[in-house]
C-alpha positions in Angstrom: 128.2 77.7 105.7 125.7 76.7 103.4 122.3 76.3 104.9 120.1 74.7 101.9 120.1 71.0 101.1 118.9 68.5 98.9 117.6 65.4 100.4 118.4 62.4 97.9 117.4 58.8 98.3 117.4 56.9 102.0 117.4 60.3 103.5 120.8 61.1 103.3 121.3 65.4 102.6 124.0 66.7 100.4 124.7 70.5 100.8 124.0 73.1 98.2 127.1 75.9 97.8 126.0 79.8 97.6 127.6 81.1 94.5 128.0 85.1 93.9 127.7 86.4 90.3 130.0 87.3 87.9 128.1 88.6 85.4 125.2 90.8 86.4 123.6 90.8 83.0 123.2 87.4 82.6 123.1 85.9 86.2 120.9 88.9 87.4 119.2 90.6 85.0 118.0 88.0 82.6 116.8 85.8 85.5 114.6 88.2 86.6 113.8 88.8 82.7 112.8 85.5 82.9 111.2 85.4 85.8 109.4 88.6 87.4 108.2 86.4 90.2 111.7 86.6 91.6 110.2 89.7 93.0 108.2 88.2 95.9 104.8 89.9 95.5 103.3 88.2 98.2 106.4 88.8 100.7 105.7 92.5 99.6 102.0 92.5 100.4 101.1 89.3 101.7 97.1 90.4 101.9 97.2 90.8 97.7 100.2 89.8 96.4 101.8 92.2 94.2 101.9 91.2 90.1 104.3 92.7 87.6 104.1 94.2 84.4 107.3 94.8 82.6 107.0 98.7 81.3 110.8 98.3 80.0 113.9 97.0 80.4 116.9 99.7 80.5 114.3 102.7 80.8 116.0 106.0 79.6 115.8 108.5 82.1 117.0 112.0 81.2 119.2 114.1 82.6 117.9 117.7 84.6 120.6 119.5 83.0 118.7 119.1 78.9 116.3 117.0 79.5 117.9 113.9 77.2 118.2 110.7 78.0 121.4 109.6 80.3 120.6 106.7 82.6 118.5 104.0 82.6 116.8 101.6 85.3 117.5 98.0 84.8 113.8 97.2 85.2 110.8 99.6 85.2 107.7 97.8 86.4 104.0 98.1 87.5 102.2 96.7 89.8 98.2 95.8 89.7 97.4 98.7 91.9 99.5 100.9 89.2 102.0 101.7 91.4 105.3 102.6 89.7 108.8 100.1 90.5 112.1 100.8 90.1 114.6 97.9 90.0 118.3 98.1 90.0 120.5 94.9 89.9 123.6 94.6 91.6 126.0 91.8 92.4 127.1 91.3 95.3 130.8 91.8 94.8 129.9 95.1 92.9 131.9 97.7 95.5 128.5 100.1 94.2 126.2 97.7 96.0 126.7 99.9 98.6 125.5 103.1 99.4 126.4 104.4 96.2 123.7 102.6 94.3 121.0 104.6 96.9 121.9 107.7 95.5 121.8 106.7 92.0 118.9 104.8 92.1 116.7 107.8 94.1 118.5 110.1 91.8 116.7 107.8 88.3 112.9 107.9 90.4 113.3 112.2 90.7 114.2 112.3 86.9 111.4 110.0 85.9 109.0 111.3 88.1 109.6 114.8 86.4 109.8 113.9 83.3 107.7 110.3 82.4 104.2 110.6 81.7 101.3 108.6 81.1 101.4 108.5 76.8 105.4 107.7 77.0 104.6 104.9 79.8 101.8 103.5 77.6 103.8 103.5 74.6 106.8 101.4 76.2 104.4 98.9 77.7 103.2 98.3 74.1 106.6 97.7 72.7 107.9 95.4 75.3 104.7 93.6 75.3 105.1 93.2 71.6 108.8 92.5 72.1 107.6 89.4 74.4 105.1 88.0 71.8 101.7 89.7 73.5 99.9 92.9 73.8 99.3 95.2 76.3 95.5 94.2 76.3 96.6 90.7 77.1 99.6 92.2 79.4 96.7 94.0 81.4 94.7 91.2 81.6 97.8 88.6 83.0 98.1 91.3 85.9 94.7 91.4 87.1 94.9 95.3 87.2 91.0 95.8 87.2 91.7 98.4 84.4 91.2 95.3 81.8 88.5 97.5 79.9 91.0 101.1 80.2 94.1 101.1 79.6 94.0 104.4 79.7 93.1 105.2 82.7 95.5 102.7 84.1 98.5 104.7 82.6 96.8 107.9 84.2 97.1 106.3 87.6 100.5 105.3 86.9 101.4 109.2 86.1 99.8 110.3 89.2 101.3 108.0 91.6 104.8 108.9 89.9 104.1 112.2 90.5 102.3 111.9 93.8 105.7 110.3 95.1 103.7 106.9 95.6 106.1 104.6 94.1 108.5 101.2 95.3 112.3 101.1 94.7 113.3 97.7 94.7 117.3 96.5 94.7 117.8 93.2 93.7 121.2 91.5 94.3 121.9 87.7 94.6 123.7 88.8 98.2 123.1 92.0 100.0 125.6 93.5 102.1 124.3 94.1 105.9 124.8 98.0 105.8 122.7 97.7 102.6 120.0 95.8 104.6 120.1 98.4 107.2 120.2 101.2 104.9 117.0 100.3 103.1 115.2 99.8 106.4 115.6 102.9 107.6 114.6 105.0 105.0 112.2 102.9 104.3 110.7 103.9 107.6 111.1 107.7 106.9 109.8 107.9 103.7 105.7 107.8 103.7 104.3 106.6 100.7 108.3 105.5 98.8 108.8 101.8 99.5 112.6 101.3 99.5 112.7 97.5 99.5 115.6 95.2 98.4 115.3 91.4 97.3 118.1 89.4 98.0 118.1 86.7 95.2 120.4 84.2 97.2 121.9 81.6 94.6 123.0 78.0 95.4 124.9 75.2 92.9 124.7 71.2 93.8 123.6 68.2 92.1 123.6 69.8 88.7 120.9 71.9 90.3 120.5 76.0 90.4 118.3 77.2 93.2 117.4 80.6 93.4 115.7 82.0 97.4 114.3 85.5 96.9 114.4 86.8 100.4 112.3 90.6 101.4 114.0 93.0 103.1 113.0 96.3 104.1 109.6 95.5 105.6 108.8 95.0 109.3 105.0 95.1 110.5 106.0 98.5 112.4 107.0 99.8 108.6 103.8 98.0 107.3 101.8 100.6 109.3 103.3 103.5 108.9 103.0 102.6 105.1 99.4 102.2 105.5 98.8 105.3 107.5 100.9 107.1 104.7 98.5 105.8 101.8 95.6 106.6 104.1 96.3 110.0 104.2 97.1 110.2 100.3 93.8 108.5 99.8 91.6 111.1 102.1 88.7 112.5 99.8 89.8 115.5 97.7 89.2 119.1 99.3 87.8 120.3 96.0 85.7 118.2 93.3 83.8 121.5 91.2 84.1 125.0 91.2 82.1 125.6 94.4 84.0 123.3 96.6 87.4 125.0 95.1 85.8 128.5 96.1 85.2 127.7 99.3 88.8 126.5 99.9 90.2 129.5 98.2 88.3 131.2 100.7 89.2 129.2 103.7 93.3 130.7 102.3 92.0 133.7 102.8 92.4 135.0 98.6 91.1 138.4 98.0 88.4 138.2 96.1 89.9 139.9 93.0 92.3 136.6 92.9 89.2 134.5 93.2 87.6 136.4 90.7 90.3 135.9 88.4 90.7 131.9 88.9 86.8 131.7 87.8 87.2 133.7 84.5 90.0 131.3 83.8 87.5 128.6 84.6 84.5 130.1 82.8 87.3 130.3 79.9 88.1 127.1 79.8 84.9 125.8 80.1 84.1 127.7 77.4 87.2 126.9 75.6 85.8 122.5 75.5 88.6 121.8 77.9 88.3 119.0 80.2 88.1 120.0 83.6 90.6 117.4 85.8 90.3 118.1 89.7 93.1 117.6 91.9 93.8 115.5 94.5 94.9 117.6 97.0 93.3 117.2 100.4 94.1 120.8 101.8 94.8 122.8 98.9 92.4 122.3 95.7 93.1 122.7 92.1 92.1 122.3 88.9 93.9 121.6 85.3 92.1 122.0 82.0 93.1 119.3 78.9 92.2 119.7 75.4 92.0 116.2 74.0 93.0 117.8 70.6 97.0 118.9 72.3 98.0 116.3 74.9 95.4 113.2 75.9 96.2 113.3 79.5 98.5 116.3 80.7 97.0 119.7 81.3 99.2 123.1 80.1 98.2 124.5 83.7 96.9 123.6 87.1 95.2 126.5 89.0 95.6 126.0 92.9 93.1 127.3 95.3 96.1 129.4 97.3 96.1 131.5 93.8 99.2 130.0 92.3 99.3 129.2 88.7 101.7 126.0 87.4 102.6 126.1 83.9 103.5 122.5 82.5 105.9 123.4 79.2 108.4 120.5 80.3 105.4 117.7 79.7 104.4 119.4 76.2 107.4 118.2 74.4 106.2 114.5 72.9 104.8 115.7 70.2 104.7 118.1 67.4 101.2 119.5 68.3 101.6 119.7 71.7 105.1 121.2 71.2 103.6 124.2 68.6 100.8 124.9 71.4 103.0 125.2 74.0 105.7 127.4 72.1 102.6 129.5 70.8 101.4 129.9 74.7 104.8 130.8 75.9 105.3 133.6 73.4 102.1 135.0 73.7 102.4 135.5 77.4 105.9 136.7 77.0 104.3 139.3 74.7 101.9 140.2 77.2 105.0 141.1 79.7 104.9 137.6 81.1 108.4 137.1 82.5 109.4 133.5 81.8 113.0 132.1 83.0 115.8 131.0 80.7 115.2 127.2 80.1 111.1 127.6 80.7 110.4 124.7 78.1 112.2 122.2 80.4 110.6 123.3 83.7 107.4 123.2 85.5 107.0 126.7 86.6 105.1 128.8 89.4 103.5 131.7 88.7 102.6 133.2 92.1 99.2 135.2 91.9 100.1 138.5 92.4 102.5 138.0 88.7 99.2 137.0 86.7 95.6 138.0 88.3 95.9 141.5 87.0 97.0 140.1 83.5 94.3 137.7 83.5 92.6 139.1 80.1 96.1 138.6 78.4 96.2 134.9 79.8 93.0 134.2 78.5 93.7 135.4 75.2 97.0 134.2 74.9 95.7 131.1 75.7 92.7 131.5 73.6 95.3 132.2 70.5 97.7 129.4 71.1 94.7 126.9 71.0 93.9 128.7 67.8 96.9 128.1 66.0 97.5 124.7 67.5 94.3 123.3 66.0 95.2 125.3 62.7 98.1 123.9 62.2 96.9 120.3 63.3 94.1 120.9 60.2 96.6 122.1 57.8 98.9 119.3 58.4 
């Protein structure tokens, strides 16, 4: 029984009818094209309502298996705080409105957290904005981010919130099914800093008139907290902010002091090298990446961690031709220097554990040393 009506003239009411899609495409998705307000920001935070930005419509997302492009979200958004969102449209007489589209739709945020970065994400936002007649400048500015005056820095945040796991899955139907409903609010309750939200976009026809309700579901003010408690302890202060601080945590692991010894020549090296030095956010373990501007703008090749492991970052140095020749040239040179890498390593994000690389340190630093060599040689010859 319909519950929405239009009062007309004298008082009487006339009912309005819900009606359920038929095409998702253009009953679904280009509403909310149309319309990003459909996503109740303030339903979502109520204290500072949430404001899209449209990073694109149908984002690729690539399949684990090669590392192409597969799948695609329907909707890819950020908010003003940068935080990444993930929307899926489904009718409500799709059968895959169901569980099924839980799966799928988790499945698209692990791909794209692995795999997006902050260059791709910024490049997207450009070409939809310019798609929609704007820029990103003026796109940044209509969101409010408080990034107005870096745009780079915004995209940064975006990147580490993807990879930090601090993102918002949205599913937006016209009608949601009731185990749907229940679904999302229980993992929602599980899942720390992932909001799993859905928006039920109820539709209604009378009078030559189209309403459309956006209703919130997946929030209660128990889930509210444990949301907040979540982003509290994501936010705590950074165990290690310079060398001295990251000593003193490798210490508190309890690394010999050859390891430690090791992780500061590959500091010093670095250092040495004009790198960048980007401290981690970690709020018991410490780390520390080194970017050259010159290879990739905001993706280190390695992170050091103050438990002595060593993540290589290959998969991330694929967008471009530089960054690709730097990273093939690094990869060789360690392999050279009896570095054993796995089958598929320029698609992966590997761990190097510390007893594999302290007493091969020299090589590292050299090989690293090299690769930089030839990667700026190459970018000058070209």
């Amino acid at each position: 029984m319909s519950s929405v009506y239009i009062v007309k003239e004298g008082g009487k009411t006339e009912s309005m009818k819900v009606v359920h899609c038929k095409n998702e495409e253009e009953e679904l998705q280009s509403i909310l094209m149309n319309n990003f307000n459909l996503l109740p920001g303030d339903q979502i935070n109520p204290d500072n309502p949430s404001r899209w930005m449209l990073i694109k419509r149908e984002m690729p997302v690539p399949d684990p298996s090669n590392g192409k492009d597969r799948w695609s979200i329907d909707f890819f958004f950020v908010d003003q705080e940068a935080k990444p969102t993930f929307v899926e449209c489904k009718r409500y007489h799709d059968t895959r409105a169901r569980r099924e589209v839980v799966g799928q739709v988790l499945e698209y945020a692990s791909n794209g957290q692995y795999y997006w970065n902050a260059d791709d994400l910024r490049a997207h936002a450009e070409t939809t904005a310019k798609a929609n007649g704007s820029t990103l400048s003026e796109a940044m500015i209509a969101v409010q981010s408080g990034f107005e005056d870096s745009t780079e820095e915004f995209f940064k945040e975006v990147e580490r919130k993807l990879k930090a796991s601090d993102i918002r899955i949205v599913f937006f139907l016209e009608e949601a099914p009731t185990e749907l409903k229940r679904l999302v609010e229980f993992m929602n309750a599980q899942m720390g800093t992932v909001e799993v939200l859905l928006v039920e976009a109820k539709q209604y026809n009378g009078s030559n008139i189209r309403l459309v309700v956006p209703t919130l579901y997946g929030f209660t003010e128990r889930i509210r907290e444990i949301k907040r408690a979540a982003a509290a302890e994501q936010n705590r202060k950074p165990i290690a902010t310079d060398w001295e601080s990251f000593r003193k945590n490798a210490e508190q692991k309890g690394l010999e002091e050859q390891t430690i010894a090791a992780m500061r020549e590959v500091y010093d090296a670095c250092k040495a090298l004009q790198a960048d030095i980007s401290w981690g956010r970690g709020v018991a373990t410490g780390s520390f990446s080194p970017i050259w501007q010159s290879i990739h703008s905001s993706i280190a090749p390695f992170s050091l961690f103050a438990n002595g492991k060593l993540d290589t970052h290959f998969s991330s140095f694929q967008s471009t031709e530089v960054a690709k020749e730097f990273s093939t040239a690094l990869a060789a040179k360690l392999i050279e220097g009896g570095v054993e890498l796995p089958k598929g390593y320029q698609d992966k994000w590997l761990t190097i554990q510390p007893e594999n690389w302290v007493l091969h340190v020299e090589m590292f630093i050299a090989a690293l040393q090299d690769a930089l060599r030839d990667s700026i040689s190459q970018t000058m010859s070209g």
